[in-house]
N, C-alpha and C positions, 0 to 999 in steps of 0.2 A: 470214298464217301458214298453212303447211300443216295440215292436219288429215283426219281418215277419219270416216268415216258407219258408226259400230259398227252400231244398228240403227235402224229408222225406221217408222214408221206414221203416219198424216193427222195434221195435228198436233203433230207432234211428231219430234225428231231426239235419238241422243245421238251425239256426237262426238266423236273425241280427238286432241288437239293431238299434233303433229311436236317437243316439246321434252323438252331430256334432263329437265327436272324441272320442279316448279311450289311455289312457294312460295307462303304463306298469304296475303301479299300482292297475289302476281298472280292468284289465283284470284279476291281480291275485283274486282281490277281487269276480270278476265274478264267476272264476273257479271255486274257494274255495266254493262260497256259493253255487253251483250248484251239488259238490262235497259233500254237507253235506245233499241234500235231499235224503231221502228215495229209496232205487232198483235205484239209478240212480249208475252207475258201473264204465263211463271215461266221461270225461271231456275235451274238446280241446280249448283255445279261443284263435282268433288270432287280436289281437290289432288295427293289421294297418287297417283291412277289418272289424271290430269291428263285424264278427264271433263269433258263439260259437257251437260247433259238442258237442250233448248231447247224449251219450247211454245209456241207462234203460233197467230195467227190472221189474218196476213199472209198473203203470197205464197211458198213454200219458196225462190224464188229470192231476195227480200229477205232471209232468213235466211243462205243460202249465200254472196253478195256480203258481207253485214257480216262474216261468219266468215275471207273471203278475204282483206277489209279490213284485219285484226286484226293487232295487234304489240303488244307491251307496252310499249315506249315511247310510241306514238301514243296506244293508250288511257289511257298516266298522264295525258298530258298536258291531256287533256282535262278531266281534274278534275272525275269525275262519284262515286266512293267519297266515302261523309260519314266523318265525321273519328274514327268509333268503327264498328267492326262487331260480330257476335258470333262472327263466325268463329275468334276467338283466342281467344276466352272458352271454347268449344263444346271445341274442340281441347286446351284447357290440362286440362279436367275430363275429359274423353275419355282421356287420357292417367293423370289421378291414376287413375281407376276402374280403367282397364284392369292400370297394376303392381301397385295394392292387389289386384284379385285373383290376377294371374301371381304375386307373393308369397305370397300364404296358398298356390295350387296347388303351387309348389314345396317348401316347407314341410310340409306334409302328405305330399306322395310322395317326397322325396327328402333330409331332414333327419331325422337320430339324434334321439331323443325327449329327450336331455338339453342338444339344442342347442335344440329347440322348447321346453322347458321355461324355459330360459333367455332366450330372447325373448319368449315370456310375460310374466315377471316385470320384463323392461325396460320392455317397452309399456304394463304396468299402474302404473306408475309418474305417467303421466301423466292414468288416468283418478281413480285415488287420491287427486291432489296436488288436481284439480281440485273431489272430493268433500269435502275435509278443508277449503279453501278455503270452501266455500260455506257448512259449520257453523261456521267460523270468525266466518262476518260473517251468523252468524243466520238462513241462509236455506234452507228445505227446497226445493231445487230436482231436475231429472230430473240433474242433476251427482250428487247423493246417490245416488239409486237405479242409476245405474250405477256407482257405484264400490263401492256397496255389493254387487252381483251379482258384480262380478270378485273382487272380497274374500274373498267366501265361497267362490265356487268355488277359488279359491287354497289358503283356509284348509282345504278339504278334499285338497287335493293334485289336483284334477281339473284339471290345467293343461290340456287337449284342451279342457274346456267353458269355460273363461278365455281360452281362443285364441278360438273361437267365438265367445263373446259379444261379445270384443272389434274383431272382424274387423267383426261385422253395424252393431257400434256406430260404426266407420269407414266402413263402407259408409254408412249413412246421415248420417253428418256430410257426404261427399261430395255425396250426392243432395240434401240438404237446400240447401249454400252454393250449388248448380250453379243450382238452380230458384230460388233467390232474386233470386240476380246475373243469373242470365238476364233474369228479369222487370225490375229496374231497369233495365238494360241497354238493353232494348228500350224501355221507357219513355223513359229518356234521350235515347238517339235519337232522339225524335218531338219533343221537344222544342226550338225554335230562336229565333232572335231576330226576323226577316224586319224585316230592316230592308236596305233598296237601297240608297238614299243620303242623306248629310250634307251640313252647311254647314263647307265647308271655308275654313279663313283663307287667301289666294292674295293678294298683290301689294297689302293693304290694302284687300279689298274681302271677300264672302263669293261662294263658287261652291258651288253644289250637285252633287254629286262623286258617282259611283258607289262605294260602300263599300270592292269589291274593287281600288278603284285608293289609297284612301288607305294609306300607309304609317306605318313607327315614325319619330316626329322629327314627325310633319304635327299640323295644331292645328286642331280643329274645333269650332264652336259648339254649343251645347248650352241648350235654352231651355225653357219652362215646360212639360207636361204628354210631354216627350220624351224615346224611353229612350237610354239612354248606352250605341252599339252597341258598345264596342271600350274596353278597360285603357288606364290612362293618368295623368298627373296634372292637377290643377287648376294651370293657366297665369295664369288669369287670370278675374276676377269670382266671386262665391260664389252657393251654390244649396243649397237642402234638397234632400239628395237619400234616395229610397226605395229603401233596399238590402236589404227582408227576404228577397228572392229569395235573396238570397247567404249574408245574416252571418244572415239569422232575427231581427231586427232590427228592433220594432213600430214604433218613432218615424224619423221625417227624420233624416238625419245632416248636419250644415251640414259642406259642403265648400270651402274659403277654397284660396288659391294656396299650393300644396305637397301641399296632402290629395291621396287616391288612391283612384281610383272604378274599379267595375268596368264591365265591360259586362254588363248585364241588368238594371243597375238604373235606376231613372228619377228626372229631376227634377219633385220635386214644387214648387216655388218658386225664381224666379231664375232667372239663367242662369250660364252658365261657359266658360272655354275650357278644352280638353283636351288634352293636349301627348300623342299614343296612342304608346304604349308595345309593343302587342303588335298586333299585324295580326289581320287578321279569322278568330276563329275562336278563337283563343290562350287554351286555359284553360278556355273555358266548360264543354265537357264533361265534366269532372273535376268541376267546382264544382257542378253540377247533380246528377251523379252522388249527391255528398256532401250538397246539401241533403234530396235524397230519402230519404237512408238518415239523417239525422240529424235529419230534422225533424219535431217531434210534428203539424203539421196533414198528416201521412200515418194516423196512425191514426186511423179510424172509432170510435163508441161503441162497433160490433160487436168489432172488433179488439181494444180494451181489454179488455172482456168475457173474450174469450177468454183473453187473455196472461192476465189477472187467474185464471181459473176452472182451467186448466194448472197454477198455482201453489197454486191451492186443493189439489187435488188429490190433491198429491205426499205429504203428511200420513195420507192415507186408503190408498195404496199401500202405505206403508210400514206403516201401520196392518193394514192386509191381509194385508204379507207374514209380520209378525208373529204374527198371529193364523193363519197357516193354517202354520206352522212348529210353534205351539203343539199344533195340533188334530191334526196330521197326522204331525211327528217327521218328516216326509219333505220331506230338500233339495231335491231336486227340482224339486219342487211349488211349493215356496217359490220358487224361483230363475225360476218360470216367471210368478210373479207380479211377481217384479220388473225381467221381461223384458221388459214390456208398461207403459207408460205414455201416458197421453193428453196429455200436455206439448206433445211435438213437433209431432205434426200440427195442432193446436190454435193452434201458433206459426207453424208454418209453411205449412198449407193456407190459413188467412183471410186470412193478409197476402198472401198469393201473391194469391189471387182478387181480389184490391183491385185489386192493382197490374197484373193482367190486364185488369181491367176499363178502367181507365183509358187504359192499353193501347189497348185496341178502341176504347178513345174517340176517342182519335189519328187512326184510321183512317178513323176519320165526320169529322174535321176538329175536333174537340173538344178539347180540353186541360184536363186537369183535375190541381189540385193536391194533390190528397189524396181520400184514403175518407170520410175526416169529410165531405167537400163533396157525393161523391155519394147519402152516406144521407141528407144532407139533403135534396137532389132527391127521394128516393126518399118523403120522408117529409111535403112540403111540402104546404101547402094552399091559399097564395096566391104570385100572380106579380104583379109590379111591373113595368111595360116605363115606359121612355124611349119619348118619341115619334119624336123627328129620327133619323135612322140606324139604328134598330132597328123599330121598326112600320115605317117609311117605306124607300125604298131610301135607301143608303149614299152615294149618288149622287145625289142633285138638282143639278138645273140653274136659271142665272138665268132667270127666264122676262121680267123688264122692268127698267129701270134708268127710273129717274122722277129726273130734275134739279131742283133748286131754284136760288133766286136766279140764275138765267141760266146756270147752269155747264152745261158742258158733259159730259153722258153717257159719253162713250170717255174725257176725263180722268177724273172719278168712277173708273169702274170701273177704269182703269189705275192710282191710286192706290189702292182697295181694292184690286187682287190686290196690291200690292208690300209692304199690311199685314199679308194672312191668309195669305202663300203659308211667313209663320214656323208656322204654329200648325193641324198636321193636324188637323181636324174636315169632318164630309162640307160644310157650308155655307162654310165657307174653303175646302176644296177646291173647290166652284163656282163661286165667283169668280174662282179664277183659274184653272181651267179654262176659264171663259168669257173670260178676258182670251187666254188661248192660242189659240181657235179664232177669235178677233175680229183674231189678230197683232201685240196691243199689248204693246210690248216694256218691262217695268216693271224696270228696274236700279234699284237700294239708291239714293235719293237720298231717305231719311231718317235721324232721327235713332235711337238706340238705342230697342225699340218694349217696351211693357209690357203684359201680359197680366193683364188681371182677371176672373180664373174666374168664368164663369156669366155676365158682363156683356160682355164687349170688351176692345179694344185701344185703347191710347193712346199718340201720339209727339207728335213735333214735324216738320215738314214746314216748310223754306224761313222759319223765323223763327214758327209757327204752330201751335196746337197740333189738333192732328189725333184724332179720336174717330173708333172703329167699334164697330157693336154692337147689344143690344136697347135697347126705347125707355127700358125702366126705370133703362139705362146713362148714355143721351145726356141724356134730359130730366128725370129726377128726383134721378138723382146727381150731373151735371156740370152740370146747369143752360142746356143748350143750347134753344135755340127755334125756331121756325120762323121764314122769314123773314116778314116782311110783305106782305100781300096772297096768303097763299098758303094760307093755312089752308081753306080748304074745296078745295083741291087735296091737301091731306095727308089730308084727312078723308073724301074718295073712295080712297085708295087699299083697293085689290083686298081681300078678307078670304080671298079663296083660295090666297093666297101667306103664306108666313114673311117676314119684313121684316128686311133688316139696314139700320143708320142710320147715316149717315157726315154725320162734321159739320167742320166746319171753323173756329178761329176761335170757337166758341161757336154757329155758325149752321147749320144744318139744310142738305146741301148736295146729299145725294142721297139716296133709298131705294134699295135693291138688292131686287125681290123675288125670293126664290124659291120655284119648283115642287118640292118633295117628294112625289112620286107615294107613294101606299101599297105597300107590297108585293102583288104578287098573290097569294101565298100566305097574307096575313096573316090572313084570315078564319078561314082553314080550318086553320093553324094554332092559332089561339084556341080555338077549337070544339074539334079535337082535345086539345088543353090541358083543356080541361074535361072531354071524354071519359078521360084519364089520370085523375083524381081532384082535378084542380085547382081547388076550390072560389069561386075568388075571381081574377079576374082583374083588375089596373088596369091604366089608364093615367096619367102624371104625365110634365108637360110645361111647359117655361118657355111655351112659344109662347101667343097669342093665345086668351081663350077660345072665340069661332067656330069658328077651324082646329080647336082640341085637340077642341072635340065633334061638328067635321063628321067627325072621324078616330075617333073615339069609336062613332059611331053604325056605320058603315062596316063596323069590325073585330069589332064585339059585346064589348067587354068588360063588364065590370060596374061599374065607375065610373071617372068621368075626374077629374081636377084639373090646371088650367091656370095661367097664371103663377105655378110655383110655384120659391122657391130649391131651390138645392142643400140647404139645412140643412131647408127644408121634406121632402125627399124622404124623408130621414134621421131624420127626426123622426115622419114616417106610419110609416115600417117599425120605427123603437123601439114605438109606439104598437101595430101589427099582434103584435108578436112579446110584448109586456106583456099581450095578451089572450090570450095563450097559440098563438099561429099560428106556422107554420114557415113562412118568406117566402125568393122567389127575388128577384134584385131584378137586371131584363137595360136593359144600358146602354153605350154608347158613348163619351161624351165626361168633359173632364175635371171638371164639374158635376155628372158622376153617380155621382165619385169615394167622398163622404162617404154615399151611399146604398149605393152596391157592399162597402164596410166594413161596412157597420152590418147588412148582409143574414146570414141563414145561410148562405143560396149567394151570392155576387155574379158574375151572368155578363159578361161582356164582350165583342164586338162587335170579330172580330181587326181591320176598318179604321177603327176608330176611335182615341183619343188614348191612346197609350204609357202614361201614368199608369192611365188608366182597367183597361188590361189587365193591368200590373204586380198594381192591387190585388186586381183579380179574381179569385175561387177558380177560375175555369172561363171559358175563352174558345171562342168556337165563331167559325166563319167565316160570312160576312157576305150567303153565296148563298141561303139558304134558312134560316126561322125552324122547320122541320121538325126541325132539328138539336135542336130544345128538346124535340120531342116524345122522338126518338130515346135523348137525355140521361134523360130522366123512364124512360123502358122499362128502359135498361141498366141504371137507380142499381135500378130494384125488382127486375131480373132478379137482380143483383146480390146483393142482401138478401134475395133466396128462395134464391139458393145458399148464402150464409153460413150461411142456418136449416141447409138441407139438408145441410151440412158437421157442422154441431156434431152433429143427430140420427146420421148414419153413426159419426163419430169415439168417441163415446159408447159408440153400440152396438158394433160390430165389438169394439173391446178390450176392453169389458167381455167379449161374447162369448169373444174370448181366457184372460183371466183364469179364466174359470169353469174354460173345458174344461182348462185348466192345472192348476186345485185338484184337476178330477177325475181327472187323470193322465194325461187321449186326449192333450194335447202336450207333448212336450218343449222345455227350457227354448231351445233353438235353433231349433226349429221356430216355436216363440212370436216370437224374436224376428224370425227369417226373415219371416213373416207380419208382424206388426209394423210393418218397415218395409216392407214393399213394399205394404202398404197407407197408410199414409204416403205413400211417392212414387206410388201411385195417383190418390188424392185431389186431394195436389196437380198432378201432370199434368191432370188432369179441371178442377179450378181453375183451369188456365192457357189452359183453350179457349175461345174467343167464345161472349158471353152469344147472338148474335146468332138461334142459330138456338133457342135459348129464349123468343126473342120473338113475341108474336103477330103474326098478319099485318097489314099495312101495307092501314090505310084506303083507299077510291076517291084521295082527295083526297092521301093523301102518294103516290097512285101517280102 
């Protein structure tokens, strides 16, 4: 597409497009594609001026070939816009603001005073109804104290100061809903399912299918600790499924053939087929939207606090205006007291700053489901790590396959990937990764496979019942053995590997070991961890006691526990939190399910098992355990702004108030002030704790 070079300096171009117009749509589509070249770093395009400010740090000719490149058809189709922006949100409130004031301007200069008199009296109608409402059902809220200020201004005939107060009181309902929605908005956004691909039903068999190729009508499997990426019905088999994401919903919901799942929720038990109904993408963002604004684990203690102490409040204002109407006989004064309330920004500044925060968390690769989760970070004194996938990489590799009873090695392991390549955890994923780079080709020739959290997998294979898993699975639960003559070949195996056990038959038929390297950062994360205020650092691990305390020693925590259950994990952290401690509790798979619950924080490990992330209050990505440090900085940065909001919001209005009784403001000037300290606050609330945090150790650098 044609375009001119407005003006230009190193770095930077603004540009403007050759078209008679630009609609809000193609300007997103501009951004986006403009945002997907190479070294180009921001992005600005402004619609009405059909604009676009390009920064790079590429070559200017890379910038000028994409820009040459450019057509709005080519860029739809590439499909780089996510499925919500703020650009309509930004433009729809842009819009209210702007004729709410061109109205009151016209109004004022150019309407007879008994036509302004008379929209007065209409508009007050609604803040009235709302006042009389709220004594109705018993409650002293800022609904009174504004309808009680236009009231009285009315009752005195001062329809000019009733215009006023009711203009400023629009103007801030505007500022107020814009920074709200914004901040969910954005929040929203960061939020996704990252799910690639399914087990698709195909010709009587299962194919693993790229997500954006399955369609409405196609049937895909759905099995124990996996989230259900896409709307649809149950086709076939039943499963608990965990839908709090959605419905807010503490217990499993059992879904049988007919029931109807969404996508984001997961199966915590069972499996199912799902007949998908809406293609990828269909609905989530609305439903997220709505859990965030409806769901009580967004509010913080702090957050209560405040709604709570806003409401206290209202009683003392009114008490106030009372008494300085008594004292003083002058409306005025009065009216400039009940100009001024601490409701709003108290409502509106702390929730803001929450959901900013969380926000910025997005941005460090964080995900966090609410303020409640990050004061608990902020306020915690012990951390709980998982070993496998979390201290360790996410990734280990088989490092030996050991054969029993004369089996063969490449069978072995060609039969263990065809078992774990159902059940994402980082030691399933190495197996059959290592089946992939060995090019042994494992097609479905078992029976239906079942998953026993914390222990293994169990089928049938060719008439035969087939076990994989820990030993406390194979030989203490299912009663398998080793073969004969081979025990002191089991009893040299390696102590520097994690063991999975495949048995066949009841017989012992291979070890798989695997290598779990430590993290390199893992030390120094820990250390840092204790440098935040983290008093208490464990580790808890089903694995082996050797491994769990040569990984123990390695990382520095402060105590290890080795073969331990799920319900043990679960049962330290009731135990930790009965002594009165605030516990994080960071884990990956679906065994670390009923510890991630039972935590105040529960973090989770984004490549780890669906379930585990579903339950988790906080999920971080899997590249670096420094995200925990980053987490701990924001949750406190966080909880020194909230302080630092309540001492400003306090003071300022009170301030307000005084100098009102004394007569230096007028009840408009009060409220002018008023709100734009309000939308001050919370703007300043809505910016990255980031560079409130101290600086970043040797070690996170």
């Amino acid at each position: 597409m044609k375009c001119s070079i407005l003006h230009e300096s190193a770095g930077r171009l603004r540009v403007r497009l050759h078209c008679p117009a630009m609609t809000l749509r193609q300007a997103d589509v501009l951004e986006y594609y403009l945002r997907a070249v190479d070294g180009v770093t921001e992005v600005k395009v402004y619609d009405r001026t059909r604009d676009a400010v390009v920064c790079f740090a590429c070559g200017r000719g890379d910038v000028i070939a994409a820009l040459a490149a450019f057509s709005f058809p080519r860029a739809e189709a590439m499909d780089l816009v996510p499925e919500h922006t703020s650009r309509a949100l930004n433009r729809e409130f842009e819009d209210k603001l702007t004729m709410t004031v061109a109205r009151r301007m016209v109004s004022r200069l150019f309407l007879p005073a008994p036509v302004t008199t008379a929209l007065a009296v209409i508009r007050s109608v609604k803040y009235i109804r709302e006042g009389l409402s709220a004594l109705w059902h018993g409650r002293l809220s800022v609904a009174v104290l504004d309808a009680t200020a236009v009231t009285v201004s009315m009752a005195r005939g001062d329809f000019a100061t009733a215009g006023s107060v009711m203009f400023m009181l629009r103007l801030g309902e505007i500022l107020e809903e814009w920074t709200h929605k914004k901040s969910v908005a954005d929040l929203a956004g960061a939020m996704s399912l990252h799910v690639d691909q399914v087990w698709l039903q195909a010709g009587g068999t299962e194919v693993l299918t790229p997500i954006d190729a399955v369609r409405a009508g196609d049937r895909i499997v759905i099995r124990t600790g996996s989230v259900i990426p896409l709307d649809g019905r149950v086709a076939g088999g039943e499963a608990m499924v965990n839908q709090s994401s959605m419905t807010g919903e503490s217990m499993p919901v059992a879904k049988r053939p007919g029931s109807y799942v969404y996508a984001g929720t997961v199966v915590e038990e069972g499996q199912c087929v799902v007949c998908v109904e809406k293609a990828s993408g269909g609905g989530r963002y609305d439903r997220i939207v709505r859990m965030i604004e409806e769901s009580e684990k967004l509010k913080s203690t702090a957050e209560d606090r405040a709604s709570r102490l806003a409401d206290r409040l209202v009683p003392y204002t009114l008490g106030g205006t009372a008494l300085t109407y008594l004292l003083t006989r002058n409306v005025t004064k009065t009216l400039s007291v009940l100009m001024v309330d601490f409701s709003c920004a108290l409502k509106l500044a702390i929730p803001i700053a929450v959901l900013s925060a969380m926000r910025e968390c997005s941005g460090h690769h964080i995900s966090v489901k609410g303020g409640r989760f990050m004061e608990a970070v902020a306020q915690a004194d012990t951390i709980v790590f998982d070993k496998t996938g979390t201290l360790t990489y996410a990734t280990p590799r088989v490092a030996e396959i050991v054969p029993f009873g004369g089996r063969d090695p490449q069978e072995m392991l060609r039969l263990a990937a065809c078992l774990e390549e159902h059940y994402p955890h980082s030691m399933a994923n190495a197996v059959v990764e290592e089946a992939r780079a060995r090019g042994l080709s494992h097609e479905e020739y078992h029976s239906q496979v079942q998953y026993v959290v914390a222990h293994g997998i169990s089928s049938m294979v060719e008439g035969e019942k087939v076990l994989i898993g820990s030993a406390h699975f194979v030989f203490e639960d299912e009663g398998c053995r080793v073969p004969e003559g081979e025990d002191e070949k089991f009893r040299t195996l390696s102590p520097a590997y994690s063991h999975l056990y495949l048995c066949i038959a009841g017989e012992l038929a291979a070890v798989i070991c695997i290598h779990d390297p430590l993290r390199r950062e893992a030390r120094d994360a820990v250390a840092a961890l204790h440098a935040c205020g983290i008093g208490k650092v464990v580790m808890m691990t089903g694995d082996n006691r050797q491994t769990a305390q040569a990984v123990a020693r390695e990382v520095g925590v402060d105590a290890v526990y080795a073969e331990v259950l799920p319900e043990d994990k679960a049962a330290f952290i009731r135990s930790e939190k009965a002594a009165g401690r605030t516990v994080i509790m960071v884990g990956d798979g679906v065994n670390d399910s009923p510890a991630l619950s039972e935590a105040d924080a529960g973090v989770a490990i984004s490549t780890g098992a669906a379930i585990a992330r579903e339950i988790a209050d906080i999920t971080i990505a899997s590249e670096d355990l420094f995200e925990l440090v980053t987490l701990r900085r924001l949750s406190q940065a966080l909880m020194a702004r909230i302080h630092r909001n309540y001492r400003f919001i306090v003071g300022f209005n009170l301030s307000l108030i005084l100098l009102g009784v004394a007569g230096l403001l007028p009840p408009t000037t009060s409220a002018l002030l008023h709100n734009m300290s309000t939308l001050g606050i919370s703007l300043k609330s809505m910016t990255d704790l980031s560079p409130e945090l101290p600086s970043p150790t040797p070690a996170e650098r």
